[in-house]
N, C-alpha and C positions, 0 to 999 in steps of 0.2 A: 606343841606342834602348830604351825601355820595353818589355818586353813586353807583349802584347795578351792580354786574358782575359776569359773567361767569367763575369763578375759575376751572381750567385745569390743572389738576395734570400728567403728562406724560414723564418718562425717555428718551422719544425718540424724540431726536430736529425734524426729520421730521414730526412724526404725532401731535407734539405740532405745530410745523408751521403749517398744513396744517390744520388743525381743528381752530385757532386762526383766519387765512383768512377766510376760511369758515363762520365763527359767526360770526367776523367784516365785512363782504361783505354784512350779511342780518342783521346786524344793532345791534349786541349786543357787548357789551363792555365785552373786554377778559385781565385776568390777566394767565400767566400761569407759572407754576414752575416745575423743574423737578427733586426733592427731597420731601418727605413729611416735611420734616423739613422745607426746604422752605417755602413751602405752612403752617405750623403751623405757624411761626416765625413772616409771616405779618396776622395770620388770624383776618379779620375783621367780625365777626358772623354778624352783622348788614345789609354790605353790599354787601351778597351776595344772587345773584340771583340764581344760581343752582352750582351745582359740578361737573365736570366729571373727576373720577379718574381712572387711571391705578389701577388695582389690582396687579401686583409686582412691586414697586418699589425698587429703591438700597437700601433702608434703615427704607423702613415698607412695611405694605402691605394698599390696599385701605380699607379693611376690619377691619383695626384698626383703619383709618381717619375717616372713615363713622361711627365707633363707637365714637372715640373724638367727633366730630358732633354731634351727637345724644346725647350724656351728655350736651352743649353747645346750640341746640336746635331741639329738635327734628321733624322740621318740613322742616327742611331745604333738598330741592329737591337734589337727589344724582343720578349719573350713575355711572355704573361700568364696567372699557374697560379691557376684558379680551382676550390676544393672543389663547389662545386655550380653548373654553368654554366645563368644564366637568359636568357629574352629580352630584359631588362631591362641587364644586365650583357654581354649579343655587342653590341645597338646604342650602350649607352656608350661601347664599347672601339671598336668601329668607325669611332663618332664622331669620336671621339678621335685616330683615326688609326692604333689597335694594331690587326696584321693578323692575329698568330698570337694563338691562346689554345690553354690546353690543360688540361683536364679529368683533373684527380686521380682516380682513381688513373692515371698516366701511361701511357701507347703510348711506350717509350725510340725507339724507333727513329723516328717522327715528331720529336719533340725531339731527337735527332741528327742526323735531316737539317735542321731549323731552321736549326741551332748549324754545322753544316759549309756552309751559305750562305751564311752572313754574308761 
């Protein structure tokens, strides 16, 4: 069996490093990419344990991944890391059906209990 993991969608090599430590320090296995294409290219629906994506990436947004996802399976746990959270951007996501969002610079320990409910 596959292992289950943390898929980390984030343009910015810092908060991919430092969120990757983070999760691998309290025990979850982290893949992370920082193009959606990336993250499409190996996605394994199977073995993943949750998502956290950036909402702009250089080349979609998370709002389109987390709808790929959702056609693929719609049960699959998702966050959304947004630089500047608007009202425009919670009722999107809402919409949409993404429950958690979370607001750069991060609170680690809400995004770890995220990630350990999944």
């Amino acid at each position: 069996m596959t292992e289950r993991a943390v898929l980390l969608v984030d343009a910015d090599p810092a908060i991919r490093d430092s969120l990757t430590t983070l999760l691998d320090l309290n025990g979850f296995s982290v893949q992370s990419f920082s193009t959606g294409t990336a993250f499409l290219r190996t996605l394994n629906i199977d073995a993943i344990h949750c998502v956290i994506c950036e909402a702009n990436l250089p080349d979609t947004t998370g709002m389109r991944i987390f709808q790929h996802l959702q056609t693929l399976d719609p049960g699959v746990p998702f966050a959304l890391l947004v630089s500047q959270q608007s009202d425009s951007i919670l009722r999107s996501a809402h919409s949409a059906g993404i429950r958690q969002i979370f607001q750069k610079p991060l609170v680690h320990r809400r995004l770890l209990n995220f990630v350990s409910s999944c």
